[in-house]
C-alpha positions in Angstrom: -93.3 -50.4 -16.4 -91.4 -50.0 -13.4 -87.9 -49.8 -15.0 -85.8 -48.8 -18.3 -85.2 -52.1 -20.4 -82.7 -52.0 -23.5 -81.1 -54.2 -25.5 -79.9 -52.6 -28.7 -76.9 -53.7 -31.0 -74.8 -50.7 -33.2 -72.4 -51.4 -36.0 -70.1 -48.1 -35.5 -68.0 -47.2 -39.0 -65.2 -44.7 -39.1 -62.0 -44.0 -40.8 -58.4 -42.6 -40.2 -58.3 -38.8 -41.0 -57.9 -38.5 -45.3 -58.0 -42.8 -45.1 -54.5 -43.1 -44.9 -53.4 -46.5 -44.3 -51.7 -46.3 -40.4 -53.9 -49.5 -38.9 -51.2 -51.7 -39.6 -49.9 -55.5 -37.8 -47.8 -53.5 -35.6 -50.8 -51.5 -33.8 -53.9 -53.7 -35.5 -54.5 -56.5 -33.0 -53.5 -54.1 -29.8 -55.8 -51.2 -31.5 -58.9 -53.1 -31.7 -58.6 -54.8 -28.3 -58.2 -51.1 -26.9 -61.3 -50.0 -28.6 -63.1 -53.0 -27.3 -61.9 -51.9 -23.8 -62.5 -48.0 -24.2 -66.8 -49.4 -25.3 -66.6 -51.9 -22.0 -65.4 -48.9 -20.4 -68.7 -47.1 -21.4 -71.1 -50.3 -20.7 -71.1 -50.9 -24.6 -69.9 -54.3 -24.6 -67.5 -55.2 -27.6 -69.7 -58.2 -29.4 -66.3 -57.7 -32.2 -64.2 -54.6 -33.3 -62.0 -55.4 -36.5 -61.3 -53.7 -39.7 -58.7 -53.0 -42.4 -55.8 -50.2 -42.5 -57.4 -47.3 -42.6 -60.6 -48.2 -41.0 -62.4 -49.5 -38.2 -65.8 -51.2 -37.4 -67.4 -52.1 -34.1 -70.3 -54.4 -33.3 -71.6 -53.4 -29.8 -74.3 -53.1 -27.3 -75.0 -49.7 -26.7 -76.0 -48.7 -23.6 -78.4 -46.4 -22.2 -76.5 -44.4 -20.5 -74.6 -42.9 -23.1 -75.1 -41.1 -26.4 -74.1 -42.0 -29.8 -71.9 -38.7 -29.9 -70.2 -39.6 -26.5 -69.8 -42.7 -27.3 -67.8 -42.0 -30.4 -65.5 -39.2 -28.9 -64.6 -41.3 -26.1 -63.3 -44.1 -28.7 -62.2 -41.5 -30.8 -60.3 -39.7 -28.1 -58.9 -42.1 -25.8 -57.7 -44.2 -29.0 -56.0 -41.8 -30.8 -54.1 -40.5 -27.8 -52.8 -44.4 -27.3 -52.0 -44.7 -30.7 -49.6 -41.9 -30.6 -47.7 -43.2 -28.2 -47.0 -46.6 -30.5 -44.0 -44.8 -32.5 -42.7 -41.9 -34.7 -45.0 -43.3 -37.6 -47.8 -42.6 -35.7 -48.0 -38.8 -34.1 -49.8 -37.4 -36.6 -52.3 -40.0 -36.3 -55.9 -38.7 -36.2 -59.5 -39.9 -36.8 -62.2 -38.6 -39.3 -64.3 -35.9 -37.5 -68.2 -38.2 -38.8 -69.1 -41.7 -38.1 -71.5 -44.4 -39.3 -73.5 -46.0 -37.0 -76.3 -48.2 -37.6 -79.0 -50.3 -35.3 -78.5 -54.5 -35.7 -81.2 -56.7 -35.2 -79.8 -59.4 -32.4 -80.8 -61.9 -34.7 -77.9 -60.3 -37.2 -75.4 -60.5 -34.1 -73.1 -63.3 -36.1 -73.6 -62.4 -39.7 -72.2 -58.6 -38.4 -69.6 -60.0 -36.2 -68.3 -62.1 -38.9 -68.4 -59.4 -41.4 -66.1 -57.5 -39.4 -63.7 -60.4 -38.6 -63.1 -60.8 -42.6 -62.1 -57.1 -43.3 -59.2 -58.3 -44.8 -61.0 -60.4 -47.4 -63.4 -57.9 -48.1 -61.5 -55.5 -49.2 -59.4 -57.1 -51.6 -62.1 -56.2 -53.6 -63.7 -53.2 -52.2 -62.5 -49.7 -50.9 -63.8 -48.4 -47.8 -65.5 -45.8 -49.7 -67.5 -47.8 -51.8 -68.0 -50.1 -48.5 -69.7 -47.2 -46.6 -71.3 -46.1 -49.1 -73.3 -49.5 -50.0 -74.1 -49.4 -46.1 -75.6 -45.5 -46.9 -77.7 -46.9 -49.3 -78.9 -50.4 -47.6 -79.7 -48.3 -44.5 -81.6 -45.5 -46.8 -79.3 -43.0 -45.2 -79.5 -39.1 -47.2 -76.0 -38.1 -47.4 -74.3 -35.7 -50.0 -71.3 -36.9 -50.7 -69.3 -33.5 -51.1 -69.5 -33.4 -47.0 -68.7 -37.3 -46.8 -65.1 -37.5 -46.9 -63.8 -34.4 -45.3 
């Protein structure tokens, strides 16, 4: 084959450092939109990046050109450096040091995106906790979950 073809979709999960609850309506909406700008940024178009106080997900494409690892500091980094500058409330604002990230079929692309966009409802019911960790298990991911939350 005389080139590099690619197409592959990643649901990215992380939270706020100890899950404390900073992702709220005053930085939400701008927070997400700057994470969908820091993956276009990377050629990782933003297919939907939403999720719920002391969380976030994002659906993108993940390019070839950069790893999983560099993609995530690069969010991780640029976002948290932003966020600091929204207020008092938020300069001791940092993210977990892990990450979730996990492959989508394209065919998945709108049951995912819509997912995301209903954070709110789903967790009225759910903690973040027990939301990664039914992801850990769908995916068959080993984890020990002594390491998991730190």
């Amino acid at each position: 084959m005389g080139q590099s073809l690619s197409k592959v979709y990643v649901h990215i999960i992380f939270s706020v450092k100890n899950r404390v609850n900073l992702i709220d309506s005053n930085i939400e909406s701008e927070l997400f939109n700057y994470i969908g700008g820091i993956c276009k940024g990377l050629n990782c178009n933003p297919v939907r990046v939403g999720g719920f106080k002391n969380h976030v997900h994002i659906l993108c494409h993940f390019s070839k050109k950069i790893t999983q690892s560099k993609l995530l500091e690069e969010i991780k980094k640029n976002s948290s450096i932003w966020i600091k500058t929204k207020g008092a409330k938020y300069q001791k604002f940092y993210w977990q040091n892990g990450y979730a990230i996990f492959s989508v079929n394209p065919s998945q692309l709108d049951v995912v995106s819509a997912y995301i966009q209903n954070q709110k409802e789903h967790h009225g019911g759910e903690s973040f906790q027990d939301e990664l960790l039914t992801f850990l298990k769908n995916y068959k991911v080993d984890y020990d979950e002594r390491y998991l939350w730190d």
